[in-house]
C-alpha positions as a LaTeX table, in Angstrom:
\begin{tabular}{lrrr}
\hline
Residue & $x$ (\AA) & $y$ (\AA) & $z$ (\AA) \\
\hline
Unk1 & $-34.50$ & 14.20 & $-0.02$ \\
Unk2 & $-35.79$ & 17.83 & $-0.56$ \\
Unk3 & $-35.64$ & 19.18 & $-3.94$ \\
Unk4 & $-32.63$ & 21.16 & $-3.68$ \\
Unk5 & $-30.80$ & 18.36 & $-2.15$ \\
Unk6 & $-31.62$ & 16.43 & $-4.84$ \\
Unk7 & $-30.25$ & 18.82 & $-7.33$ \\
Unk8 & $-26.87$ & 19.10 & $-5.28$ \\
Unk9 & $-26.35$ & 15.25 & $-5.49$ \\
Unk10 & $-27.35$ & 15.60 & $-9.38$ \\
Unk11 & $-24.73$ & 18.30 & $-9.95$ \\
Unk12 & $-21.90$ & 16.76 & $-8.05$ \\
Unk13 & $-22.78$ & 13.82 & $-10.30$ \\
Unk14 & $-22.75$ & 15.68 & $-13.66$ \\
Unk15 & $-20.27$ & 18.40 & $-13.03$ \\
Unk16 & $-16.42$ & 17.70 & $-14.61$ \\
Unk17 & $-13.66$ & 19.28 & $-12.60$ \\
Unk18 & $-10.01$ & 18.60 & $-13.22$ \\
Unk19 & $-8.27$ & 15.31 & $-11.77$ \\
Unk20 & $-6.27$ & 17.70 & $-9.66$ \\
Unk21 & $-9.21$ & 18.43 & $-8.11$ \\
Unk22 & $-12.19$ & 17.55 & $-5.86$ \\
Unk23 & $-15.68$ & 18.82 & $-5.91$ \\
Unk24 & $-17.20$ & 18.74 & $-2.36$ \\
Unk25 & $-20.23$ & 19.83 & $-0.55$ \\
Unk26 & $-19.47$ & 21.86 & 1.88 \\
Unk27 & $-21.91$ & 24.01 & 4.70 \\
Unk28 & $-20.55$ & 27.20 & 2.04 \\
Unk29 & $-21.60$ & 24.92 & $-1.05$ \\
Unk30 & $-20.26$ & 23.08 & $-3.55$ \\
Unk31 & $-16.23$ & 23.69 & $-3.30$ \\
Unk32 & $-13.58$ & 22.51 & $-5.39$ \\
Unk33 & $-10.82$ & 22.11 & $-3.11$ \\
Unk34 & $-7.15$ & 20.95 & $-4.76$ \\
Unk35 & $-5.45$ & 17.20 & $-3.87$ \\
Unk36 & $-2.40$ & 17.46 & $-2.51$ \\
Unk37 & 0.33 & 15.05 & $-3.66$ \\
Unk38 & 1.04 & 14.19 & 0.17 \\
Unk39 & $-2.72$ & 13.52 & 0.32 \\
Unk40 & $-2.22$ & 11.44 & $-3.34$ \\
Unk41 & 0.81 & 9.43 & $-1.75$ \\
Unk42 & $-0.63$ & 8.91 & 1.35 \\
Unk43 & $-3.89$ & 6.94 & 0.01 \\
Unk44 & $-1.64$ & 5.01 & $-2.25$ \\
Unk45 & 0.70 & 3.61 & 0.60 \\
Unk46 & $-2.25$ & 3.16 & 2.66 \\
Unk47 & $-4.09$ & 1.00 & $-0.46$ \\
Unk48 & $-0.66$ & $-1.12$ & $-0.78$ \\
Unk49 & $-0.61$ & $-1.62$ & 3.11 \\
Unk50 & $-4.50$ & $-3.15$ & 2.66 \\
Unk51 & $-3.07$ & $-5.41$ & $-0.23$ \\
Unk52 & 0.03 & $-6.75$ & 1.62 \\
Unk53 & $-1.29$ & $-6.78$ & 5.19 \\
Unk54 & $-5.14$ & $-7.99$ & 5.08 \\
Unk55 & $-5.72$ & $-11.01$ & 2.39 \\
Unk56 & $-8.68$ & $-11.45$ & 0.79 \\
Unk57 & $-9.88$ & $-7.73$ & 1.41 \\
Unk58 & $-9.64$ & $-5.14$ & $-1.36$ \\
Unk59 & $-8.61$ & $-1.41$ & $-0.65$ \\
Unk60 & $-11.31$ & 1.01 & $-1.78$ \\
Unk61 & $-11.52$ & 4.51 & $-2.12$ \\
Unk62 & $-13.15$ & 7.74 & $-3.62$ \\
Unk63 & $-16.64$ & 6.28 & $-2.96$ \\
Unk64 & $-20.06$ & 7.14 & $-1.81$ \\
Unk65 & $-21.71$ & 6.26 & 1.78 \\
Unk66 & $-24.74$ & 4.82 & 1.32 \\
Unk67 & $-27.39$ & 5.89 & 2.99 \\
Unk68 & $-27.51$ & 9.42 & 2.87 \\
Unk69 & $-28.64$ & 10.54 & 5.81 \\
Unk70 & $-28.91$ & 14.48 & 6.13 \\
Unk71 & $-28.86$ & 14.68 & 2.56 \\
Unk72 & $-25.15$ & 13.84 & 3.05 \\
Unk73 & $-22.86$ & 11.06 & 1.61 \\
Unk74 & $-19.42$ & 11.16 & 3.41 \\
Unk75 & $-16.61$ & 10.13 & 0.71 \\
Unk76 & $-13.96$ & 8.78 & 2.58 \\
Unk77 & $-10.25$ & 8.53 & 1.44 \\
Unk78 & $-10.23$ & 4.71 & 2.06 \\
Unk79 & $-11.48$ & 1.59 & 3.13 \\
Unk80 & $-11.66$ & $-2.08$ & 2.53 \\
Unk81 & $-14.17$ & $-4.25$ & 1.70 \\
Unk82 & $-14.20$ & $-8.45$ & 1.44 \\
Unk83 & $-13.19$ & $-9.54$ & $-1.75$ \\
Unk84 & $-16.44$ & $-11.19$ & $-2.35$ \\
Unk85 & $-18.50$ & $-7.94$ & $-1.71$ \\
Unk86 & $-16.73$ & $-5.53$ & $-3.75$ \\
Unk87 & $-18.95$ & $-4.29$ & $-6.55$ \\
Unk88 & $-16.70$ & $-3.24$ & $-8.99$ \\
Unk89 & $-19.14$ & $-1.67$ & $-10.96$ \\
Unk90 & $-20.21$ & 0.62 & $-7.98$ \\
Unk91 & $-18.87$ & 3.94 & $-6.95$ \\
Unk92 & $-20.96$ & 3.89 & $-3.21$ \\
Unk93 & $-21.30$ & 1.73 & $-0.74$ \\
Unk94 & $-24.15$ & 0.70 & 2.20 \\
Unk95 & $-22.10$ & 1.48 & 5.75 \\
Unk96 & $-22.86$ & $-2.01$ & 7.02 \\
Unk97 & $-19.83$ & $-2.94$ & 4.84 \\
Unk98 & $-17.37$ & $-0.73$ & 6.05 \\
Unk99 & $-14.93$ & $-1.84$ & 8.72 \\
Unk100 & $-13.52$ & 1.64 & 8.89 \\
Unk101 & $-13.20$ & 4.75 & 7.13 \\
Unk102 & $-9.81$ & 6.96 & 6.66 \\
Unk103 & $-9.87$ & 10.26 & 5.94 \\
Unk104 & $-6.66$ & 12.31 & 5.10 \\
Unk105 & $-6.70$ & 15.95 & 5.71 \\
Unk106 & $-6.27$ & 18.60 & 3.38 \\
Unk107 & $-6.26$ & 22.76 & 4.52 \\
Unk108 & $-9.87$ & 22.66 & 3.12 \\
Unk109 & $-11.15$ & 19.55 & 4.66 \\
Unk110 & $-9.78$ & 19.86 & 8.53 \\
Unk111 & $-12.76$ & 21.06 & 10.24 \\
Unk112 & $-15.26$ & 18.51 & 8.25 \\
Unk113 & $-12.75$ & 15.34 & 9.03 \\
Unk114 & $-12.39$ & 16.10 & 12.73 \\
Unk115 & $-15.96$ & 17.29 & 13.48 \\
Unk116 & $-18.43$ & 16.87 & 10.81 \\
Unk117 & $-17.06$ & 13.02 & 9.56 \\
Unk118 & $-16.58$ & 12.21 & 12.87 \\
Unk119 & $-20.33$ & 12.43 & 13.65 \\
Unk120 & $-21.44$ & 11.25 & 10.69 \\
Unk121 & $-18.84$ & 7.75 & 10.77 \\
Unk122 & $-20.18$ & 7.46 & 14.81 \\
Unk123 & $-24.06$ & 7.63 & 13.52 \\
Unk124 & $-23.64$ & 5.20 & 10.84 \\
Unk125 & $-22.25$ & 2.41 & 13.10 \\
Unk126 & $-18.97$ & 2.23 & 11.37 \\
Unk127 & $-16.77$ & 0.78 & 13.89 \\
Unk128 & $-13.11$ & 2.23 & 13.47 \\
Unk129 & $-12.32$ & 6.29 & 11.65 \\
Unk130 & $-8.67$ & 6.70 & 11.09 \\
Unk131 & $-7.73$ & 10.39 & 10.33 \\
Unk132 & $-4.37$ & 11.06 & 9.24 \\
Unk133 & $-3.46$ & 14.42 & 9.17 \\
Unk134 & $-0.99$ & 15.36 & 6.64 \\
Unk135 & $-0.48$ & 18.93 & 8.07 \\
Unk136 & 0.97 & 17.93 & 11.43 \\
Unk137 & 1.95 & 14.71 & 10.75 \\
Unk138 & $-0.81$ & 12.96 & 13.44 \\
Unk139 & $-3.14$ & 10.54 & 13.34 \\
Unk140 & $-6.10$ & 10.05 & 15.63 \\
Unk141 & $-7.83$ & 6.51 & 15.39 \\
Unk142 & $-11.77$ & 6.32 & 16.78 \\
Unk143 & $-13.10$ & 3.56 & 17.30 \\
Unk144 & $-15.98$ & 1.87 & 19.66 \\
Unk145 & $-19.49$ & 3.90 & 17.98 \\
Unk146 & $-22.24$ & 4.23 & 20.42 \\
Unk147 & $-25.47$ & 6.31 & 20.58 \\
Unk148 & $-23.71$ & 8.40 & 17.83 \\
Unk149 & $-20.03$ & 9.49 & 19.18 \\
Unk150 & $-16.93$ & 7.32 & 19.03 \\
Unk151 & $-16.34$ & 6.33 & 23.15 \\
Unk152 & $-12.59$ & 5.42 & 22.17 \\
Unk153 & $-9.77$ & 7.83 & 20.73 \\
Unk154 & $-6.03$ & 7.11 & 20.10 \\
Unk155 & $-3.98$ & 9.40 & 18.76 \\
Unk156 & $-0.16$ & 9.24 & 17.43 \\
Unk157 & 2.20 & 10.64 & 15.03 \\
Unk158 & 3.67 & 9.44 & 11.78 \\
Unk159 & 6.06 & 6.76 & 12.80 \\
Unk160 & 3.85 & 4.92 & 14.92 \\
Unk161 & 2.13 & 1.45 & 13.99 \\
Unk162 & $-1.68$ & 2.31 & 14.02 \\
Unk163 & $-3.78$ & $-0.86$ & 14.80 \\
Unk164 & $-7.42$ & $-1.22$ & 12.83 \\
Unk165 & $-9.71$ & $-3.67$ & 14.47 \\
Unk166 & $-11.42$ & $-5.23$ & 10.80 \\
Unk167 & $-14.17$ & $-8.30$ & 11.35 \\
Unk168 & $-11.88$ & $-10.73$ & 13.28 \\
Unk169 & $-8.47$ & $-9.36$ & 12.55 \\
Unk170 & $-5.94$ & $-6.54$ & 13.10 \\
Unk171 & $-4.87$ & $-4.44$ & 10.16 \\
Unk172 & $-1.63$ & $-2.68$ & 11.09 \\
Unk173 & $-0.95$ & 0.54 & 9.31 \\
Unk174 & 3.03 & 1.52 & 9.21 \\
Unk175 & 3.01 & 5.21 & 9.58 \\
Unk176 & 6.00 & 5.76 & 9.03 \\
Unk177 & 5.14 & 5.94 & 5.01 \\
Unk178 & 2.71 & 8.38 & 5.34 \\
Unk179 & 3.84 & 11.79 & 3.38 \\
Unk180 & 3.39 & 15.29 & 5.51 \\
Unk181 & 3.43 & 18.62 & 3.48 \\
\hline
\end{tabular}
């Protein structure tokens, strides 16, 4: 890491900003961007969907990528780890862990989740990205990473069952209870 992305990572760290709020780095800087409440509900019905539809995996969230690679640690919405590898100590994560990554859009984040995330996710090996876009009321599911670009896209809208490939099982996401602004 170069010295001023070192002192990026150190501020995002130290800096307070409200709980209605996020603090991201963003090709303009650091940016606090606002959470939505359909972004708020969204994760939650997601998190209770990983409780009731994949035992013995734990919903995570609002956590750290581990490497960075770029300087850059992606913080996705949600995932799930193995019961027996959570840390729950730890607020990052090593991307060999990570089944999949969702990310739910916000007006700030749209161009990052579809482009930027999307590169960084295929890179990293993680084998599924689920974006659920709150704005149109879409999803698009990646999955299939090779030589750094997802070969395999689906793409719905909120109603639709979404199907996660995790380790040896399905995880099956009802859209239906995702919230749309």
């Amino acid at each position: 890491m170069t010295i001023a992305e070192d002192w990026v990572a150190d501020a995002m760290e130290n800096l307070e900003v409200p709980r209605t709020m996020r603090l991201r780095l963003t090709r303009n800087g650091l940016t606090v961007v606002p959470v939505t409440q359909a972004h708020v509900m969204t994760q939650m019905r997601i998190f209770g969907q990983i409780d009731a539809r994949l035992p013995g995996w734990v919903p995570i969230g609002e956590f750290k990528v581990l490497p960075p690679r770029e300087g850059y640690m992606p913080e996705p919405d949600v995932s799930a780890l193995p019961q027996e590898k959570l840390d729950p100590g730890s607020s990052r994560f090593d991307e060999g862990l990570l089944p999949f990554v969702v990310e739910i859009v916000s007006p700030e984040s749209k161009g990052r989740d579809y482009s930027t995330k999307t590169d960084h996710y295929a890179l990293r090996g993680i084998p599924a990205y689920l974006i659920v876009d709150v704005l149109t009321a879409r999803w698009t599911l990646l999955t299939r990473p090779a030589d750094g670009e997802y070969q395999h896209r689906e793409s719905g809208v909120f109603g639709d069952q979404i199907e996660i490939p995790v380790a040896d099982r399905t995880l099956t996401l009802d859209s239906s209870q995702f919230m749309r602004i």
